[in-house]
N, C-alpha and C positions, 0 to 999 in steps of 0.2 A: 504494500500500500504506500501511495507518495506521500510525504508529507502536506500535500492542499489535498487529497482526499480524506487523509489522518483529520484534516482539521475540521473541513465542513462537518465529519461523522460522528466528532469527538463524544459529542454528547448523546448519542442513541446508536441501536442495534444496527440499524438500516443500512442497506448496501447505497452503496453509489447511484444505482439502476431506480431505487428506490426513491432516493432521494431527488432527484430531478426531476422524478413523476409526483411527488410530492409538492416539489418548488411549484411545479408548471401547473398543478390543480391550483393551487394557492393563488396564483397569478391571475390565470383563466376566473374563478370566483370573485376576487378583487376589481379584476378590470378585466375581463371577456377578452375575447380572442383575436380580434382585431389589432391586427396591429401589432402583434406578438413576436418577435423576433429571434432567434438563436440566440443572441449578444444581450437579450435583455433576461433570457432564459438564465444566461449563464455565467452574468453578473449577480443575478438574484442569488444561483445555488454555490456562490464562491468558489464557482470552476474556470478555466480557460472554456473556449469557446467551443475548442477543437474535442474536449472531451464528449461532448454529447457526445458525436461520431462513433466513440468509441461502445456505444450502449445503445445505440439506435440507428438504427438503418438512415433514417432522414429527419428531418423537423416533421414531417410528417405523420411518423410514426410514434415520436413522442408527446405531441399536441394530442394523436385518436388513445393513447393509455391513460395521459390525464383527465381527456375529456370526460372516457369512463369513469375514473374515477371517480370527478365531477357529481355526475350521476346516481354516483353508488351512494356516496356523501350525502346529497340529497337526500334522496330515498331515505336513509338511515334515519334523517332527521324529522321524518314525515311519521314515522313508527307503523305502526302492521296493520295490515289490508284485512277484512273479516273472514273468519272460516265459512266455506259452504254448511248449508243445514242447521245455522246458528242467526237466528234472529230473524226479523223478516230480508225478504227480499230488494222489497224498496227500500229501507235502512243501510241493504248493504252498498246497492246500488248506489246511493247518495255519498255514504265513503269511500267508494271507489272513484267518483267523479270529482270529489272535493279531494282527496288524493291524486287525482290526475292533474288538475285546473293546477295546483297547487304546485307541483314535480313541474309544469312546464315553465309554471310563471317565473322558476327558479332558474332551469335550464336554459331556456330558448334567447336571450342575451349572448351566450356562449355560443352556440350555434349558428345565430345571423351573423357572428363575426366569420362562420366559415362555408355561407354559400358560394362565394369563390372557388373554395377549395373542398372539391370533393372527392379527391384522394383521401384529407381524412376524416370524411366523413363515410367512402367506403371500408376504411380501416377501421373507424370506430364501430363499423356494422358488423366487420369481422372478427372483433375482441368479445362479443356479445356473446353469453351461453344460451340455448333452448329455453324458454319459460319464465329467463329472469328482468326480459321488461314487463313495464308496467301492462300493457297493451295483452302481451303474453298471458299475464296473471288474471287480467278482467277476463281474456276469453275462455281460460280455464276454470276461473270460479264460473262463469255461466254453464260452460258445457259439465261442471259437477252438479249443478243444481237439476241439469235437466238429468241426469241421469240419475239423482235423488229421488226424480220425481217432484219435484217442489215448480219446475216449468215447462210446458209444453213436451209432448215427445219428439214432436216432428219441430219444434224451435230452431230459428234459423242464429242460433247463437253468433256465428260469427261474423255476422252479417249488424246484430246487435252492438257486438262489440265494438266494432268499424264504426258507427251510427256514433257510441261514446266518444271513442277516442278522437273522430273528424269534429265534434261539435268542442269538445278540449283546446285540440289545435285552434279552430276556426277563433274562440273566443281570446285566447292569448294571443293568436296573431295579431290581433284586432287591437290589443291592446299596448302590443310594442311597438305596432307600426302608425298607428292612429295616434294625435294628439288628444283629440277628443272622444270616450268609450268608457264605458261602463262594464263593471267585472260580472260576470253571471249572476246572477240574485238566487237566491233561496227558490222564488215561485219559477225563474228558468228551470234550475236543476229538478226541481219535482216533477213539472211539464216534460221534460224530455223522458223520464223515469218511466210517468204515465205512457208518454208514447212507445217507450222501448218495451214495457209488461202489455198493451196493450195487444202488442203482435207477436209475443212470444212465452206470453202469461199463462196459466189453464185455466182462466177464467173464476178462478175462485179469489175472495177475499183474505 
């Protein structure tokens, strides 16, 4: 280990590899993506510049590991989505949507700094496991419900889900890229709820 790796680590476990994905979520949370540089990377994590290189393929690659990170950090701080078969259904529904509304309004600043660059935005698609977005999680707590028995047989769940997660997007959009906009209201999110059980409900109260 060289002595300026010795130093930035001095005080925790963390690898080098760590640490930069570290720095660069910290950065990206701080002040978004935009604008984001190797040299500002690597001034922050009291490296030469040259050392990313040595840990990542590109600045590419290091922006799409933080980003997740980003993400995951998020989520953490949103705490846990409801179990299928526990509560009612529009209950759940609503914390899933106020869960979703919420993870974007956090994320999506970091993101518009990289429609530009959608190298890493397809890296950050490929750091991604089965099941562990949010989008993921809503359309499998739906298709467990239906298979509880608690919605429709023939329920068109993921058609559902898509319904959630476009009206999510559509309202954050609206609200980063508009001056003037209003965040979802209480009687939005019920309205949509009603709509979503409405066509994939069993018709029972």
């Amino acid at each position: 280990m060289s002595p300026r790796k010795a130093a930035v680590l001095r005080e925790g476990d963390r690898s080098l590899h760590e640490h930069l994905v570290a720095t660069t979520e910290r950065m990206i949370s701080e002040q978004g993506t935009a604008g984001l540089t190797v040299r500002a990377i690597a001034r922050e994590a009291g490296v030469a510049d040259g050392v990313l290189y040595n840990y990542f393929a590109d600045k590419e690659e290091l922006l799409a590991e933080a980003l997740r990170a980003h993400v995951r950090s998020v989520e953490r701080g949103l705490g846990e989505l409801p179990e299928p078969g526990r509560g009612t259904i529009a209950d759940n529904l609503r914390a899933h949507i106020e869960y979703g509304l919420a993870m974007h309004r956090a994320i999506l600043p970091a993101f518009a700094g990289l429609l530009a660059q959608p190298k890493v935005l397809d890296r950050f698609t490929e750091l991604g496991s089965p099941g562990e977005d949010w989008r993921d999680r809503l359309r499998d707590y739906l298709r467990a419900e239906r298979e509880l028995g608690r919605l429709a047989l023939d329920a068109k769940v993921d058609a559902a889900a898509a319904m959630i997660v476009g009206v999510c997007h559509e309202t954050v959009l609206t609200l980063l890229f508009q001056e003037v906009a209003r965040p979802m209201a209480a009687d939005d999110i019920d309205d949509l709820i009603a709509v979503v059980l409405d066509g994939i409900g069993t018709g029972l109260s």
